[in-house]
N, C-alpha and C positions, 0 to 999 in steps of 0.2 A: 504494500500500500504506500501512496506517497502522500504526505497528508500537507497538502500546499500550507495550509492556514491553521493555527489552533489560536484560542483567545482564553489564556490560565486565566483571567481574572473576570469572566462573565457570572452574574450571579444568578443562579437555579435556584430550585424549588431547594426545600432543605436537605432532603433526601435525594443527593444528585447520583443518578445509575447512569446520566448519558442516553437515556434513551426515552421515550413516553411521550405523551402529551395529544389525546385523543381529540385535535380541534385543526379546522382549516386557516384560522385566523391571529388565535396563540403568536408572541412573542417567537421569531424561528430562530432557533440558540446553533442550530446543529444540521447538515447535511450532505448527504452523499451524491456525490456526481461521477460521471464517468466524461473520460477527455473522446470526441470523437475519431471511431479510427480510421487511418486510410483503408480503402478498397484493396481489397487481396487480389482478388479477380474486376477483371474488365465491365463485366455484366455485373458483378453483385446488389450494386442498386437495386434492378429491375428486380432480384426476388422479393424488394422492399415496397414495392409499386412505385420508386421513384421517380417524379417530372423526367429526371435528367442525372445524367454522374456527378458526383458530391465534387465542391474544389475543395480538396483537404487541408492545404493552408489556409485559406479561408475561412475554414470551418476550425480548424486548430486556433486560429486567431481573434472570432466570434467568441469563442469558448471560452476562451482565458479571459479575455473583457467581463465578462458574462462572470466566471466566477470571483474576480477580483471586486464586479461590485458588489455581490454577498458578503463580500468582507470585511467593503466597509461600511458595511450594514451592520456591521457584528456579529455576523454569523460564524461560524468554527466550518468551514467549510472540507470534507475528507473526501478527497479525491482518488479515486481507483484507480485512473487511467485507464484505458484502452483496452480492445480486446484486440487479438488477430488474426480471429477466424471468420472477416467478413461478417461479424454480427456488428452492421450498422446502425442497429434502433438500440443498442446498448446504450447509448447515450441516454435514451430516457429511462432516466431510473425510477422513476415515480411509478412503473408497472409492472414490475416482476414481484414486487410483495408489498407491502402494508404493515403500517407502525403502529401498534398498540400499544396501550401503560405496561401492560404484559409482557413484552414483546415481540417480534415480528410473524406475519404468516407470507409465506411464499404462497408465491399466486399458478396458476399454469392458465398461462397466456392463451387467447382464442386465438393469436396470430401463431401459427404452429410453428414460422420462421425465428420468433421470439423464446419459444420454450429455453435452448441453451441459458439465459439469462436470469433465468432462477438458477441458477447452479452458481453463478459469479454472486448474486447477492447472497447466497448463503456463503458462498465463501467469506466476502467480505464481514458479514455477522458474528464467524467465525472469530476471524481477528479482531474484531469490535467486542468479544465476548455480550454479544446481546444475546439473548431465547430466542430460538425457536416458538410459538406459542401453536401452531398448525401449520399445515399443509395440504392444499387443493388436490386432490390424487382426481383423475379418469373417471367417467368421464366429464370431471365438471372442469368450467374454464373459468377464470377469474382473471380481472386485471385490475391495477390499480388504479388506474384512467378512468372508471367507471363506481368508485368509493371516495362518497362525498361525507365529512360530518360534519351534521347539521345542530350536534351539541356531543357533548362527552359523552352521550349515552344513547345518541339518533345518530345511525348512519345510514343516511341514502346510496342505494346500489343499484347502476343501471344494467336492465337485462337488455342484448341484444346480442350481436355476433358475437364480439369478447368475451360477454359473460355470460353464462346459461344458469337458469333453472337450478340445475344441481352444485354449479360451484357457490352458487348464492346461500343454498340449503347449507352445505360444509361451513364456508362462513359463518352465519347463523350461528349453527352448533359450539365452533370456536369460541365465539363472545360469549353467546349465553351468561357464563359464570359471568364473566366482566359487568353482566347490567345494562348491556348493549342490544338495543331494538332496531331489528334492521328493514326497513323501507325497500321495498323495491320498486323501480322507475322501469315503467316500459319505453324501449328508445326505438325510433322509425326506423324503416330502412334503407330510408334517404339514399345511397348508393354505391347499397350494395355490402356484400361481405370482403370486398377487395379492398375498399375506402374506409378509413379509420373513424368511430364515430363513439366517442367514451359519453358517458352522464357528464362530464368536464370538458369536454366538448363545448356544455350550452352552459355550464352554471360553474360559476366560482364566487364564493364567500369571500367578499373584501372585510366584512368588519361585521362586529352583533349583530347580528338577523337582518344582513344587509348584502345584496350579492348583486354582482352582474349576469346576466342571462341573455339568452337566445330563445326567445318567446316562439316563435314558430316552429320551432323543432322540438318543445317542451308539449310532454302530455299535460291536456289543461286537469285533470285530477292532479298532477302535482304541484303544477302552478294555484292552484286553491287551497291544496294543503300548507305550502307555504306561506299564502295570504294568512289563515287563519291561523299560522302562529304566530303571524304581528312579522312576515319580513316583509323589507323593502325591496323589492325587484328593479334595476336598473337595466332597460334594456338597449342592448347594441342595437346599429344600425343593420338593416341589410347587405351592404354593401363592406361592410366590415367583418364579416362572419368568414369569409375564404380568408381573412389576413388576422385569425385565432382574436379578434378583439374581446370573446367570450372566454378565452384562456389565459388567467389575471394569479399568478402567484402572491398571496398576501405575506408580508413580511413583519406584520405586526398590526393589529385594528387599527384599520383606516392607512393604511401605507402598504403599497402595492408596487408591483414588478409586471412590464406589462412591453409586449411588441412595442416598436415605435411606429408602425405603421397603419395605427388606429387613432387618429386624432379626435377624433366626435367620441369616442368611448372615450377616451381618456378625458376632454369636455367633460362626460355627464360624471366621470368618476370621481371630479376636483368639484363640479357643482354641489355631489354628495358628500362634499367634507372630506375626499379622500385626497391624500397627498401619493401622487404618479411617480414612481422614477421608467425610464424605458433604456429599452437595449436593441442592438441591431443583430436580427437573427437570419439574416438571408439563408444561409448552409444551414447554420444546426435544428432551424425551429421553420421557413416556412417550405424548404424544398422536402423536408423530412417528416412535414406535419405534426409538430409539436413543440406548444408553447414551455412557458416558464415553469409551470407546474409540473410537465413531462419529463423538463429536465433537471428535477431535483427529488431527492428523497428522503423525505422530511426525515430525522432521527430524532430529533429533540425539539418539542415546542413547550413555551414554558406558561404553562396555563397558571398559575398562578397569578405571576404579570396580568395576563389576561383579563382574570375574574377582576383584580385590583382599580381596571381603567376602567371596568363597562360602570 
């Protein structure tokens, strides 16, 4: 592991394990990223349904921008680096497993090109000495692009290609003990099983019961279920939804990490009290299909912080 950034003097919960914090909006103290790697092979994109072949300096040099400003964000930023077996969505970490107070559950990815990529996160847990807390086995599929929480004890999971049915059930069972009620969201199938389409796709929690969204591609049962627990829904433009403006990594209530090629989002997002910072992700985030959220994996948020501001 090469762990670009550490920060001794950040201050946690009292009882600091380095890992927890069941919240999308939480203080982010701690996270994992992977460096993009170059292409092995000529074609390897295309198993990824890529536009086009990746420029890897470009994309090596995205990245390090990208994780330098987590940094000085105060984040602890642990960096894996790269793989070299042409697993190019390794880069988003945010989908091979999921962080609980617990510890982690590896996910098995509906993208079958992705599966390898739980084996690197658990390695990396490994070394992080974090738990195991479960494991998605066959045939259920889970991904972490598709598990939203909606409080420390609500977690929203969208079923559709990524995730089925039974990897949802597993989940479930997992938390149970934890006190964790899990939501299931039916997501369209907008286009197709080839095309990447998570619950965080349309909805990301910028602060207290406050998120941006993608209304038209939201089932209206969950758009109501969220009205009636008192959120606010800020909705993107149309025309902003192909350049991820629905894909908003929160760094802290009301301070957010977001494309820079959504100006009218980022408008209603500073309208709503939220303070914007953006990054330029041409390589890693929109030829690849995923934003700020995709490419990080939360390990520590500090909910205490949290509770202390709302």
């Amino acid at each position: 592991m090469d762990e670009v950034t550490t920060q001794a003097d950040v201050k946690l919960q009292p009882k600091y394990r380095g890992y927890g914090g069941q919240s999308m909006i939480a203080p982010l103290r701690r996270v994992m990223v992977r460096r993009p790697s170059p292409a092995v092979s000529a074609d390897g994109w295309r198993r990824f349904n890529y536009p086009s072949p990746t420029d890897d300096t470009r994309a090596l040099a995205e990245h390090k921008i990208f994780r330098d400003l987590l940094h000085d964000e105060g984040v602890e930023v642990l960096d894996f680096g790269g793989d070299d077996n042409d697993e190019l969505d390794a880069i988003f970490t945010y989908d091979p497993s999921f962080t609980t107070d617990e510890g982690m559950i590896l996910c098995r990815p509906g993208k079958e090109a992705r599966r390898p990529e739980v084996g690197l996160a658990h390695q990396a847990y490994r070394e992080l000495d974090i738990p195991i807390l479960g494991e998605i086995e066959a045939p259920g599929t889970l991904e972490g692009g598709d598990m939203c929480w909606l409080d420390a004890n609500t977690l929203a999971v969208g079923e559709g290609y990524r995730t089925n049915a039974d990897g949802i059930h597993q989940l479930t069972v997992f938390l149970r003990p934890l006190g964790v009620d899990v939501v299931t969201v039916g997501l369209p199938y907008w286009h197709g099983p080839d095309e990447c389409l998570h619950l965080l796709s349309l909805i990301s929690p910028v602060n207290h019961k406050q998120a941006v969204v993608y209304l038209p591609l939201l089932m209206t049962s969950f758009v109501e279920f969220l009205k009636a627990l008192g959120w606010e829904l800020i909705p993107i433009p149309d025309e902003e939804f192909s350049t991820q403006g629905s894909n908003v990594l929160a760094l802290a209530p009301g301070k957010v990490l977001m494309l820079k090629d959504n100006p009218l989002t980022k408008q209603r997002l500073e309208a709503a009290g939220c303070t914007v910072l953006t990054y330029t992700g041409d390589e890693i985030s929109h030829k690849r299909a995923g934003g700020p959220t995709c490419l990080t994996r939360p390990i520590l948020r500090d909910i205490a912080a949290a509770n202390a501001e709302e």
